[in-house]
C-alpha positions in Angstrom: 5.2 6.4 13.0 7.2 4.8 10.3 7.9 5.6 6.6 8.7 3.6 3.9 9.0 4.0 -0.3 7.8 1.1 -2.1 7.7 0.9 -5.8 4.8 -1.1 -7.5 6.5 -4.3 -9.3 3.5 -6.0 -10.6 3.1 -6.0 -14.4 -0.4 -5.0 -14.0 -0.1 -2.1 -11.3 -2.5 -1.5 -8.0 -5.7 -2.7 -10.1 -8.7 -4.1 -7.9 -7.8 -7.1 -7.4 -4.6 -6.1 -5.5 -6.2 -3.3 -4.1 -8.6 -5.8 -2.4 -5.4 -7.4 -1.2 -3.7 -4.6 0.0 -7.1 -3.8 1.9 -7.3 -7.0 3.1 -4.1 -7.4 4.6 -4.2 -3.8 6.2 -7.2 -4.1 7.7 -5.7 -7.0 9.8 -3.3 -4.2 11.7 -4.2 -1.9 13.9 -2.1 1.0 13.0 -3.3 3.1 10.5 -1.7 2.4 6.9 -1.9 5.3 4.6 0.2 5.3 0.5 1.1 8.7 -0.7 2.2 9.3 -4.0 5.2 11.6 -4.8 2.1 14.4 -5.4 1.3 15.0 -1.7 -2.3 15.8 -2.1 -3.1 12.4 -3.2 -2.7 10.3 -0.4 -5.1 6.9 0.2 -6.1 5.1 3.4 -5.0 1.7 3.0 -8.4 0.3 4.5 -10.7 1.8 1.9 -10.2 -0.4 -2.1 -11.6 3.1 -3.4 -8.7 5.4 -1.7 -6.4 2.6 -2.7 -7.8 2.5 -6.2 -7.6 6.8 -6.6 -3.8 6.2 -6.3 -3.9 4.9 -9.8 -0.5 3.6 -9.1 0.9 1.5 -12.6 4.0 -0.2 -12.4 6.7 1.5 -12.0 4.9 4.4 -9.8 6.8 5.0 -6.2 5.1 5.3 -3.2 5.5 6.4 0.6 4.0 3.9 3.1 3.3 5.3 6.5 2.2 3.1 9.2 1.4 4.5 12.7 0.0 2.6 16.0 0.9 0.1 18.2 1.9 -2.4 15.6 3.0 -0.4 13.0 6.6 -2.8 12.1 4.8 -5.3 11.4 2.3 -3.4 9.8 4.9 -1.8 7.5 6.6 -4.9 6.9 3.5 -7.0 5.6 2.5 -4.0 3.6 5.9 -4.1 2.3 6.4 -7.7 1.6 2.7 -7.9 -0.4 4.2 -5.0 -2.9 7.6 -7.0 -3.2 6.0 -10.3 -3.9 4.1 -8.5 -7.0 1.0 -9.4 -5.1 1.4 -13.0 -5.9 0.7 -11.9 -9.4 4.3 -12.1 -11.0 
């Protein structure tokens, strides 16, 4: 299992359209990919656009990404990189 805390960049947040992205992208991975806010009760599997989308993560909100399987670097890194590159929104 491996941790990391991302910070959404993107002007307009985790709205649908990068939640279908993020979804996308995680469902390409075998590890399971989960976001947690900082509120540990609110946590989202990164396969479903409606866990994604309960986040309600604007910019500037931090979250934990926790990959765990058989390919979870690479998992984490991708995840990583999509939230760095602002989604291709920026």
């Amino acid at each position: 299992m491996l941790r990391s805390t991302i910070v959404v960049s993107n002007r307009l947040g985790l709205h649908a359209r990068a939640a279908a992205k993020l979804v996308t992208l995680a469902s390409m991975f075998e590890s399971d990919i989960t976001l947690s806010r900082a509120d540990p009760s609110t946590t989202a599997n990164a396969r479903s656009i409606l866990n994604v989308l309960t986040l309600a993560a604007v910019e500037g909100t931090t979250l934990e990404v926790v990959a765990a399987g058989a390919d979870e670097a690479a998992a984490l890194e991708a995840v990583s990189g999509l939230f760095n590159s602002g989604f291709g929104e920026d």
